[in-house]
N, C-alpha and C positions, 0 to 999 in steps of 0.2 A: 295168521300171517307169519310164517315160519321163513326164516330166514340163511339164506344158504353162501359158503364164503366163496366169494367170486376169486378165486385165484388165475396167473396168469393161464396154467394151463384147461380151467372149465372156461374164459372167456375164449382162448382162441377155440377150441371145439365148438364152442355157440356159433362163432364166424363163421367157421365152417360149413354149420349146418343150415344157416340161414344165407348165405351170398346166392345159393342157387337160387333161389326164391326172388331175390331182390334184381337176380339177373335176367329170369323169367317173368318177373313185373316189367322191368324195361325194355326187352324187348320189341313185344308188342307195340309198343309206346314211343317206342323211337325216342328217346331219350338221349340226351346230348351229354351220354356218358360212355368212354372205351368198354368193350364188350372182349370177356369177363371181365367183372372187377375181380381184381387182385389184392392182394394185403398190403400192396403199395401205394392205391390207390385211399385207402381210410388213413383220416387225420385223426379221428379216438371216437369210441363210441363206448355206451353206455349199458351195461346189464343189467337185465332186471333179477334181480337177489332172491328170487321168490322162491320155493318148496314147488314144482311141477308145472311151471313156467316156462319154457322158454322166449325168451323176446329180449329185442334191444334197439337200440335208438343208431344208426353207423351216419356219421359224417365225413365225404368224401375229398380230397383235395380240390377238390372245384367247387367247391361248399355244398352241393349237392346232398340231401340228407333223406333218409330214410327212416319208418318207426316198423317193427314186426312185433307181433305177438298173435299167439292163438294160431300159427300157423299161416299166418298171411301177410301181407303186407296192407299196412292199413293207412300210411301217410307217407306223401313226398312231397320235398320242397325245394325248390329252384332259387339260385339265386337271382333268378331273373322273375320273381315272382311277386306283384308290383303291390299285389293284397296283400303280403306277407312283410313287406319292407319298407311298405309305405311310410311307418310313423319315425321310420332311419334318418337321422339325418333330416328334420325335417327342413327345418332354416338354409341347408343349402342345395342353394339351385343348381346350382355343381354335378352334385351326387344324384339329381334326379334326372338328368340329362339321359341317362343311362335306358330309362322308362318310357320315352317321348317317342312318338309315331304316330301312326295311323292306322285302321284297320284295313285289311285285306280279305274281309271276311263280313256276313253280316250275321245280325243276331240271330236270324233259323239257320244257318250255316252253323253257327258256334255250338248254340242248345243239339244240332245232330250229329256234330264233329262230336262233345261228351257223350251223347249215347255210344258211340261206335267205339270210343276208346272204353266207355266201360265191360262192352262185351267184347270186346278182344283179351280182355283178364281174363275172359272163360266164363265171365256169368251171362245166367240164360235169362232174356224177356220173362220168361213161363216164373222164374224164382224172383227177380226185378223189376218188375213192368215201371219202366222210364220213357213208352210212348206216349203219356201223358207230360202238359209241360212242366216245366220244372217246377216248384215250390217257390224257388227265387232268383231270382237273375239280378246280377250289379254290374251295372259299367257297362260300356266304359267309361270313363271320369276326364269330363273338360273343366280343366280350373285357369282362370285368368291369369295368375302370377307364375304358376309352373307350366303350363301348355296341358297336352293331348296324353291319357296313358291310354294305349289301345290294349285295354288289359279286362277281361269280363269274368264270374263265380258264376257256376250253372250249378244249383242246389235240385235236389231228389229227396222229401223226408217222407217216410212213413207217416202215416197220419196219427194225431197222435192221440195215445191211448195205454192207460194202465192196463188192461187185460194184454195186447199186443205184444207190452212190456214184460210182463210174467211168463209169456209162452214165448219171448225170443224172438219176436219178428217185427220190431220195428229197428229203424234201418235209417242213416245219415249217410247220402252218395253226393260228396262235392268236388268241382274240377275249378282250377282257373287256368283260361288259357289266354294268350299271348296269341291277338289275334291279327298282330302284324305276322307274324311269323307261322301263324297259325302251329301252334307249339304249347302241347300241355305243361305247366309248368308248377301246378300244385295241385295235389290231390288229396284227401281225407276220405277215411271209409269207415264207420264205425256201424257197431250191431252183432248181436251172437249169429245172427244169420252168413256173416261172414267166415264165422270160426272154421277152421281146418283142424284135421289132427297133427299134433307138435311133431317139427322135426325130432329126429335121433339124434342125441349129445353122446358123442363116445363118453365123454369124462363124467363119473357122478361123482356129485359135488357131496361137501359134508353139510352138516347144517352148522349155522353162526350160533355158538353159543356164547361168546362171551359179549354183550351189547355194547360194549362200550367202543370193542374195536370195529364197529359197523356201521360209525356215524351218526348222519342227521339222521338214516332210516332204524338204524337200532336204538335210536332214541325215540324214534316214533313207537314201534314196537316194545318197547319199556312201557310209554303209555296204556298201550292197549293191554300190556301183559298183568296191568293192573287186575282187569277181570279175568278171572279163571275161565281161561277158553278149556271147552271140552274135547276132548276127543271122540269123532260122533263115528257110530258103529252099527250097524242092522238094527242089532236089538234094543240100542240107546232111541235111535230114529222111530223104531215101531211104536217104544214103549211113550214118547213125547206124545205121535198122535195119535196114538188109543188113548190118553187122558185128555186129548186136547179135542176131538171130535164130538166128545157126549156136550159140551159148554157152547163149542159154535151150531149144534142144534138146537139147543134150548133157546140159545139167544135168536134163529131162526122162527121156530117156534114161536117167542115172545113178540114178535113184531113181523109174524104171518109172511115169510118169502115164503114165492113160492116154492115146491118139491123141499121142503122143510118139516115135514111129516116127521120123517125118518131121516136118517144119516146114512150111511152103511158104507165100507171100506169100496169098494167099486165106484163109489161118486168122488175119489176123489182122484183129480188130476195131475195136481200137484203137491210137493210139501216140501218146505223149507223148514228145515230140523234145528232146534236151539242150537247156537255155537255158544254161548254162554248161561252157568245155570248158577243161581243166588238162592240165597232163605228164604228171595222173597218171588222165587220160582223160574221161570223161562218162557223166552219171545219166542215165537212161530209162526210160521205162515200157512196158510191152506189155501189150491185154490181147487173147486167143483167143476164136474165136469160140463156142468150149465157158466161153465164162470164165472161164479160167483167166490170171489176171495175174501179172504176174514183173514188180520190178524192178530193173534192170540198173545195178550200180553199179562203177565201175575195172576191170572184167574177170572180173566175175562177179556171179551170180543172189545180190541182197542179202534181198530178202522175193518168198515165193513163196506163194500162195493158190486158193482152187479154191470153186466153188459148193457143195461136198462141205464144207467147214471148220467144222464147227458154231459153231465160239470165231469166227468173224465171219458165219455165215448163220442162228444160232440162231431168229431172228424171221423169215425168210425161206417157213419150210413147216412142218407138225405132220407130218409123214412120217418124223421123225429116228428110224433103229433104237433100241429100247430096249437097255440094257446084259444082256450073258445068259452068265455065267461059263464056261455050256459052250461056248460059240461065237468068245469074247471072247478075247483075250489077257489075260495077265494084268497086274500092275503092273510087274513085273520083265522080262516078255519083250517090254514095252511099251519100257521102258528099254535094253531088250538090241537091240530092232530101231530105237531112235534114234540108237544106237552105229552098227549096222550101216551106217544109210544116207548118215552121216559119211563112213564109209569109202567110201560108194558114191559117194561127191564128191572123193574122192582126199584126202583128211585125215584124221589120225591121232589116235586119239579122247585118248590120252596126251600130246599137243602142249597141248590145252585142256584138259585137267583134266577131262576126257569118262570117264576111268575110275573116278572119284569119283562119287559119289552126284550126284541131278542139285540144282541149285539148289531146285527146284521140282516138283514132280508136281501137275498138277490132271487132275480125272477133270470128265468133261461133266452138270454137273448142272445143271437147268434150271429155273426160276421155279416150277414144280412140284412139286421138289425131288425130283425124277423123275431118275436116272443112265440116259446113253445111252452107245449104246458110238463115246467118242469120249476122246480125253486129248492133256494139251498137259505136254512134257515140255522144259524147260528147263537149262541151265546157262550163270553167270555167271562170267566172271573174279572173281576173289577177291581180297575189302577188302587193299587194299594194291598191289595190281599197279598198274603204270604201264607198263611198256613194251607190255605185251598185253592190252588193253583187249577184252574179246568177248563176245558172248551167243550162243551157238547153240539155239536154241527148234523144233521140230515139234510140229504137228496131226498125230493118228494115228487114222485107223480102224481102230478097236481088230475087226471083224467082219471086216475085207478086207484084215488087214494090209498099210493104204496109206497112204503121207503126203496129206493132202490142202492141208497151208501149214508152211512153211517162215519160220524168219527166221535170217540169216546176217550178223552185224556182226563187224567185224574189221581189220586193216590189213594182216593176216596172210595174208585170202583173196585179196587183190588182186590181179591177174593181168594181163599187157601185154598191151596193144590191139591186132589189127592196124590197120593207117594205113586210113583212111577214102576213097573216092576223089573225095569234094567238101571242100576246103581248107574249113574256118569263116570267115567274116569277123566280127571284132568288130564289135557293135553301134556303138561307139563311132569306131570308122574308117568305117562303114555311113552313119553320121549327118553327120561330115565331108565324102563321096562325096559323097552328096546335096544336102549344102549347106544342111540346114538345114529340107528339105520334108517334110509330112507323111509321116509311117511308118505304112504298114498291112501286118498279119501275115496271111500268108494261110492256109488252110483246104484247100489242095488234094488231091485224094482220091490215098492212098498208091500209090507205081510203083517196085519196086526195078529198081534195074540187074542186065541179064543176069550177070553176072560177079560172082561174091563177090570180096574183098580178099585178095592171097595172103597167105596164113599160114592163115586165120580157118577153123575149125572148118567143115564140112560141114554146113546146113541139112537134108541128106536122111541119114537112116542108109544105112549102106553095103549092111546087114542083109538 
């Protein structure tokens, strides 16, 4: 979280590079703002301080307000935006007068009026598909004491899902429109799918070194600077998952996923590289090219998940097995095989309180109120402990008796690292080296080193 001093002349350059964009979002939109905005027309807007960011918040004389970042625009808000200003001023009826109508429009009118404003921004059906209905629809709103707001929210969510979420493609599309007027007047977009590449800033900024002059955010930043952020580099990035690959096989291994034989640099998809490294080692992510994600915390697999996990892919497919008593395990042998595969991770189900009833049993019932055969079987350290603080939780296919997500907290399961074969540099000595010049993180495509770390567990089973 590197921090850069917004002076007057990097914020106007930001304006700059960002009004087109915000002029080419309204457009389309017909928006009930003069066309271009001018620097006459912004009442103060807000930049974001960040190290290879550009974004910022602009509010317009006509209170009109915009948010960019990542290259796009991703919120607008009207003052006529009745979701937005509702809780204003609630007690007077004055101020709401302002709100009151009637529609001119009905509810399939509305829901295809936000389709068609959203692909007039340029996005295509084939990258969006919003010919499905929406996720959620509000309003509009008859109340007794204040009248009629003819005001409606047409939501669009991706369905939801941690794998989705790893690979960038879940996705929040909301409009509210003003269906007296039939007039968008609030919109939110958020999701990496969204992202563009950053406009061009004539001006490069320095970075904020002294915290104190940087505010509430260089106080935030103070906080965080407590841990030693690293500076992450090829060799730092390769050398984390060459040591951290041999430990999510074995723990694979240990409790039979499947294509868990072996490991090997090609299965993996993804990888999120320590941004901080302690004595007592460093966090990572990994996700497989089957999906399957694991992540890596002090010397062992802390959550572990699979595209198979109903309790995070339930919204993902309608193909989930229904539950079927003769085929199914039952509650107890459900229980009996969460023990089991403790043990199959070398811990002792009597160390955690594993031979006690679990914290929790839930069986996979779904919006339908439909049971499938899936169950998430739980146990917490118990009201009072302090020194062993834990949760051990499994997803279980109750039909294939298989884990398909794991969650593993503890201080108990920590485990020694082998030594890494690229030294860290703190960020902080990174930034002294340099002197002071811009910092860019780079993106380069993963290359382990031939040689694992001596000590570190075997990537390939011996098998």
């Amino acid at each position: 979280m590197l921090l850069i001093q917004v002076t007057a002349a990097y914020s106007n350059a930001v304006l700059v590079a960002v009004l087109p964009h915000i002029s080419n979002f309204e457009n389309p939109l017909q928006l009930p703002v003069p066309m271009p905005i001018t620097a006459a027309q912004i009442a103060h807007c807000n930049i974001l301080p960040y190290v290879g960011e550009v974004g910022c918040g602009i509010w317009l004389t006509n209170d009109c307000s915009f948010g960019f970042s990542h290259g796009y625009v991703g919120s607008f808000q009207s003052p006529t935006d009745w979701f937005k200003n509702q809780y204003d001023n609630w007690d007077d009826s004055e101020y709401f007068k302002r709100y009151l109508g009637k529609e001119s429009m009905t509810t399939n009118e509305a829901i295809e009026f936000a389709r068609r404003s959203f692909y007039k921004l340029g996005y295509q059906p084939k990258d969006f598909d919003i010919r499905c209905p929406p996720t959620s629809f509000e309003g509009p709103v008859n109340t007794r004491k204040l009248g009629h707001f003819p005001f409606c929210r047409v939501e669009w969510e991706s369905p939801k899902s941690k794998i989705q979420n790893w690979l960038g493609l879940d996705y929040s599309i909301q409009f509210d429109i003003y269906m007296q007027r039939k007039q968008i007047v609030g919109m939110d977009m958020t999701g990496r799918r969204f992202w563009r590449p950053e406009p061009k800033v004539d001006v490069v900024p320095t970075l904020e070194t002294d915290y104190r002059r940087a505010g509430r955010i260089g106080m935030l930043a103070q906080r965080l600077a407590r841990e030693p952020a690293v500076h992450i580099t090829v060799a730092y990035s390769n050398a984390t998952l060459s040591a951290t690959l041999p430990y999510i096989a074995r723990f694979g291994r240990d409790l039979n996923l499947p294509g868990s034989r072996s490991l090997a640099e090609n299965q993996v998809l993804l990888y999120r590289p320590p941004l901080y490294y302690t004595n007592d080692g460093f966090t990572c992510s990994v996700m497989l090219t089957n999906h399957f994600w694991f992540i890596f915390l002090a010397g062992f697999v802390t959550e572990f998940s699979s595209p198979d996990d109903w309790f995070d892919e339930a919204e993902t497919r309608n193909s989930w097995p229904r539950f079927d008593a003769k085929t199914c395990m039952s509650t107890n042998e459900a229980i009996q095989f969460a023990r089991q595969c403790f043990r199959q991770l070398n811990y002792q189900p009597r160390d955690f309180y594993l031979d006690r009833p679990p914290t929790r049993f839930e069986s996979a019932v779904g919006k339908d109120n439909k049971r499938y055969a899936y169950c998430r079987v739980d146990w917490e350290s118990p009201d009072g402990v302090e020194t062993n603080i834990y949760q051990v939780q499994f997803d279980i296919d109750l039909t294939h008796r298989q884990v398909v997500g794991a969650t593993l907290i503890s201080q108990e399961f920590m485990r020694p690292l082998p030594g890494i074969a690229s030294k860290p540099e703190l960020e902080s000595d990174y930034q002294k080296r340099i002197q002071g010049h811009m910092f860019i993180r780079t993106n380069a495509a993963i290359h382990l080193p031939a040689d694992n770390p001596a000590g570190a567990p075997s990537a390939t089973s011996s098998e």
